[in-house]
VOZALUM-26686 format. One record per residue (C-alpha): residue in three letters; chain; x, y negated, z negated. Coordinates in steps of 0.001 Angstrom, whole numbers, plus 500000, padded with zeros to 6 digits. Each point is the difference from the previous one (the first is absolute). Example, Ala and Ser with C-alpha at 12.3 -4.5 7.8 and 13.67 -1.06 7.14 Angstrom:
REM residues 2
MIRO:resn:chain:xx:yy:zz
MIRO:ALA:A:512300:504500:492200
MIRO:SER:A:501370:496560:500660
REM end
This chain:
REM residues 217
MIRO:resn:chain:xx:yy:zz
MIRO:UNK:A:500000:500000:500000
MIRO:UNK:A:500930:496244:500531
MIRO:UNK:A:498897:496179:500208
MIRO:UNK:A:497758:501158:502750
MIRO:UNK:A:498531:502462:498143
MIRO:UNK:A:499050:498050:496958
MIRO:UNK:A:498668:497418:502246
MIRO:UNK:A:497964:502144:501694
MIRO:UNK:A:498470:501466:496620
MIRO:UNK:A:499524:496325:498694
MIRO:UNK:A:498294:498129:503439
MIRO:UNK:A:496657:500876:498706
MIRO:UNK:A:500620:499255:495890
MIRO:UNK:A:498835:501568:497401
MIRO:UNK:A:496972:502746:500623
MIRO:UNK:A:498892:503550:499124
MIRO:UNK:A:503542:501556:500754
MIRO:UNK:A:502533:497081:499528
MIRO:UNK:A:500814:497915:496969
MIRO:UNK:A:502883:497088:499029
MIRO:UNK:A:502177:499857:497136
MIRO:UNK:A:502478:496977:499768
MIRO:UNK:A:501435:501999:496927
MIRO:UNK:A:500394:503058:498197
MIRO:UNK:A:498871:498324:496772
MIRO:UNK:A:497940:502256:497623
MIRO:UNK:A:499898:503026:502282
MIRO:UNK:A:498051:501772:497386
MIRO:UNK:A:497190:497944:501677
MIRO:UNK:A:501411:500119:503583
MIRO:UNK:A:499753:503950:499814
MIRO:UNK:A:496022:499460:499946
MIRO:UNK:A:500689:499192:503758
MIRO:UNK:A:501822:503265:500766
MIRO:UNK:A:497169:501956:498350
MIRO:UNK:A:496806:497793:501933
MIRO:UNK:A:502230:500912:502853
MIRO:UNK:A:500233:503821:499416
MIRO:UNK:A:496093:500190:498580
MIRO:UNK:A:499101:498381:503257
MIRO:UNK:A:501576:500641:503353
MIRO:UNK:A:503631:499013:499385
MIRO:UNK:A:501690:496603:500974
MIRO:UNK:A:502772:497664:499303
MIRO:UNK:A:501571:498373:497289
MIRO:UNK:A:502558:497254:500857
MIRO:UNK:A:502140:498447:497229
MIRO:UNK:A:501763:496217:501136
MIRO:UNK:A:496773:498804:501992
MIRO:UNK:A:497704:497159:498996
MIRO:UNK:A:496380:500572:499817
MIRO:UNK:A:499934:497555:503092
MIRO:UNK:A:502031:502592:501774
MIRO:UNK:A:503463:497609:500175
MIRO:UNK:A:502842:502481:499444
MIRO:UNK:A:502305:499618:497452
MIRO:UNK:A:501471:502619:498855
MIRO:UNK:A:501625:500747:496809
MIRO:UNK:A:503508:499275:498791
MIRO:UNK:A:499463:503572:497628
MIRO:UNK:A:499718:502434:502195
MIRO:UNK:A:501705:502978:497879
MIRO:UNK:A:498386:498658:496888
MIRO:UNK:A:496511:499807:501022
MIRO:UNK:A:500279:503718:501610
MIRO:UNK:A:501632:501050:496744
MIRO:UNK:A:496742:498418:498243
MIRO:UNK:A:497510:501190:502264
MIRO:UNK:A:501224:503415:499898
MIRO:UNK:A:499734:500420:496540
MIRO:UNK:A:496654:498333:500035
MIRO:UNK:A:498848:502085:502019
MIRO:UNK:A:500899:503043:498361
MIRO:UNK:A:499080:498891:496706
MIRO:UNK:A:496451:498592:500565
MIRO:UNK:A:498221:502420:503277
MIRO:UNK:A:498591:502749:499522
MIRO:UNK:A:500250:502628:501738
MIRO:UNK:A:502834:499453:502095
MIRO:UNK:A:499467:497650:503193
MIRO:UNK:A:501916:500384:503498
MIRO:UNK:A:501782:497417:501313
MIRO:UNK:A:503031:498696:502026
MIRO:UNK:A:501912:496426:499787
MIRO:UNK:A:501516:498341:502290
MIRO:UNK:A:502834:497154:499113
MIRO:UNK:A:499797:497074:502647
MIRO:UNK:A:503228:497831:499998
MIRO:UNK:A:498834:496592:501013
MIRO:UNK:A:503192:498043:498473
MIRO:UNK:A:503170:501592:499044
MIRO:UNK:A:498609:499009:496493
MIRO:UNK:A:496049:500526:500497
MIRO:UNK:A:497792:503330:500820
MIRO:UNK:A:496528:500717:500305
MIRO:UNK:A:499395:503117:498321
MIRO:UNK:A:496752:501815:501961
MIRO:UNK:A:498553:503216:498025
MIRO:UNK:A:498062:502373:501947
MIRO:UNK:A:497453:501525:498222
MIRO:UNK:A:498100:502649:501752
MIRO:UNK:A:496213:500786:499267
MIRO:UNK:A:499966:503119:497754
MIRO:UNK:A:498543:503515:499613
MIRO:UNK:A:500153:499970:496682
MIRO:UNK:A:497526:497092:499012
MIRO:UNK:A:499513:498640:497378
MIRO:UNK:A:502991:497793:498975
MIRO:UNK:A:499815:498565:497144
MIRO:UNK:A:501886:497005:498384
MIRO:UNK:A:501105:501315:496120
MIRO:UNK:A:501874:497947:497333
MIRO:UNK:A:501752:503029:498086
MIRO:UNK:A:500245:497675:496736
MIRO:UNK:A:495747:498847:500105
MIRO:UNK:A:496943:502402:498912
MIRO:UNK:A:497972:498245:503188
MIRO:UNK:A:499158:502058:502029
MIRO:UNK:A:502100:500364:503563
MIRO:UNK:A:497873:497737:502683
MIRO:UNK:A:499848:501146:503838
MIRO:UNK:A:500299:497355:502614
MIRO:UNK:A:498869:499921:503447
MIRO:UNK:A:500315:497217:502743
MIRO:UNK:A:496877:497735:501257
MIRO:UNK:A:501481:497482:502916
MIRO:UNK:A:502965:498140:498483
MIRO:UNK:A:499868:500947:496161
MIRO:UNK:A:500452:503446:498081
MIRO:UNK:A:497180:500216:497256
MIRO:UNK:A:499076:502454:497408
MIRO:UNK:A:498159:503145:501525
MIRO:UNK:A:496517:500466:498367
MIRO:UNK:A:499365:503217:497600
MIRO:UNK:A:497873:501396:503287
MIRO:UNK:A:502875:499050:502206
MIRO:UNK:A:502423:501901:497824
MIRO:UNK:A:497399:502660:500031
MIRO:UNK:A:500306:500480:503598
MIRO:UNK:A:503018:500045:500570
MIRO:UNK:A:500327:502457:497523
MIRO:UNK:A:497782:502464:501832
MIRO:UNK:A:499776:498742:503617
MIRO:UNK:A:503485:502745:500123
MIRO:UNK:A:497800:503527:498670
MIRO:UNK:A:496412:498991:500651
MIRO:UNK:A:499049:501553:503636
MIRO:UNK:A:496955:501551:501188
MIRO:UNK:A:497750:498328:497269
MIRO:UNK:A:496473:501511:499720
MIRO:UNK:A:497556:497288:500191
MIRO:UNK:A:497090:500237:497497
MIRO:UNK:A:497612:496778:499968
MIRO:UNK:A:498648:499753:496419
MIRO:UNK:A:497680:497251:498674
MIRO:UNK:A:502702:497156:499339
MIRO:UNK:A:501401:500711:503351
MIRO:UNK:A:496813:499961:501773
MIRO:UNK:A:499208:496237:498271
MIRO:UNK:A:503585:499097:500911
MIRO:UNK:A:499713:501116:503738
MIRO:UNK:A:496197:498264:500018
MIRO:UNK:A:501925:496791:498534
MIRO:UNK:A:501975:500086:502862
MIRO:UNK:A:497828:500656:502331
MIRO:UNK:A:498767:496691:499466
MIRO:UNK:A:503214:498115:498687
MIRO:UNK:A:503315:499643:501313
MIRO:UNK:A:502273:501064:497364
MIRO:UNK:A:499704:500635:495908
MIRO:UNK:A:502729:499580:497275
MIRO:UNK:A:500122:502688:497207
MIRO:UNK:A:498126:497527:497335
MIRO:UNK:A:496876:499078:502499
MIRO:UNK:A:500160:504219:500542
MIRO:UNK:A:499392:500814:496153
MIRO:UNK:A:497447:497605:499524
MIRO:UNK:A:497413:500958:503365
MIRO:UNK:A:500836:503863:498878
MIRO:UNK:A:499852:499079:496419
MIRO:UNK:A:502787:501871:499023
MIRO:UNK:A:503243:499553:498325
MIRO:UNK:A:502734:498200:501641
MIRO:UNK:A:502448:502837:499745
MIRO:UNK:A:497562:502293:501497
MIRO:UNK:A:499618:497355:502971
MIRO:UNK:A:503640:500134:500599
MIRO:UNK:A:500421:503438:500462
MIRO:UNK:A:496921:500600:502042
MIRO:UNK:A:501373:496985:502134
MIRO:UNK:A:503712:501533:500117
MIRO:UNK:A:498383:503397:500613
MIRO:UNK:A:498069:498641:502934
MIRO:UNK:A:503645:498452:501657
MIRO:UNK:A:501548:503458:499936
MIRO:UNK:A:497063:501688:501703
MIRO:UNK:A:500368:497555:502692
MIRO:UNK:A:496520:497940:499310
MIRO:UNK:A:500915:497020:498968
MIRO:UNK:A:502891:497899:500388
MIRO:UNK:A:501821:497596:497571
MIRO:UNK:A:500974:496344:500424
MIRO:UNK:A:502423:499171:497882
MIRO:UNK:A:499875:496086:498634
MIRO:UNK:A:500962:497788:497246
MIRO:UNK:A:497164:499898:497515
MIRO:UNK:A:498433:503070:500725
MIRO:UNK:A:500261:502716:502790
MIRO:UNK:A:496535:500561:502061
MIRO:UNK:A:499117:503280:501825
MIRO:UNK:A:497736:500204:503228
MIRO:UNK:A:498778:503035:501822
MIRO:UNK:A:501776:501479:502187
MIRO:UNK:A:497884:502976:501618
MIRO:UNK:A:496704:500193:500748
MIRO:UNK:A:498030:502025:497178
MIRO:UNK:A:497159:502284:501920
REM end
């Protein structure tokens, strides 16, 4: 890889599989990048660019790999797949471009080995990595061993699937109160119905929504 390569990876800014770091400061929170990245469909992380896309490298090349290395290793879990790249633009400046490939082994998840919180997943949505919802997680999870679901309508699914018949999408709270059941119950009838192939997920900010996505006879 060189200048032409990182310039071709930066024309169109920061998006679903590209983000900018001027720095390697606190890579305990840069490696929430690396694991959006492998949660979703892999991408690139570039350290010495500005957010506006003006390279400038950085003077610390071996440092920062040192850093992110061990950052890396420390706080993702399991194990991601990558490859870096080290892009001499001065004799004294780099741009250091990690590879991160989309995994097989989703969910990543972000751990601090010194905190009782619990490890967070992150996934990408356009240009920023945010935390994966428990139903996201959930999928992942399964989307690897559940094939050849049998589909058995029962009376929460039948309100959900006449719900949206008429609406375009439902989030898991607006589920659990047209079914009038718990919201826990909602989100695993919802995750169940992704894995059998009925309804999609679109992941967002606040909360995810689902739709339909084949017709119910």
């Amino acid at each position: 890889m060189d200048i032409r390569d990182v310039k071709r990876l930066i024309k169109d800014g920061e998006n679903e599989v590209t983000e900018f770091k001027k720095k390697a400061n606190f890579p305990e929170k840069i490696v929430k990048e690396i694991v959006a990245f492998a949660n979703s469909s892999g991408g690139n992380l570039l350290i010495g660019v500005d957010d506006d896309g003006k390279i400038t490298g950085t003077r610390t090349a071996e440092e920062d790999l040192f850093v992110l290395e061990n950052a890396i290793s420390n706080y993702c879990r399991p194990r991601i797949g990558y490859t870096i790249d080290v892009v001499r633009i001065t004799d004294k400046r780099a741009v250091l471009n990690y590879t991160i490939f989309e995994s097989r082994k989703k969910p990543h998840f972000v751990i601090d080995p010194s905190s009782k919180i619990d490890d967070k997943a992150y996934i990408r949505l356009k240009d920023k990595s945010i935390q994966a919802s428990r139903e996201m997680v959930e999928i992942m999870k399964k989307s690897h061993r559940e094939t050849g679901m049998k589909v058995e309508l029962g009376d929460k699914e039948k309100i959900l699937m006449n719900y949206l018949g008429v609406n375009q999408a439902i989030t898991v709270s607006e589920f659990s109160r047209i079914a009038n059941i718990k919201k826990n119950v909602a989100s695993k009838t919802l995750v169940w119905l992704v894995l059998a192939n009925i309804l999609e997920i679109e992941v967002r900010e606040d909360q995810d929504i689902y739709r339909q996505k084949l017709a119910i006879v």
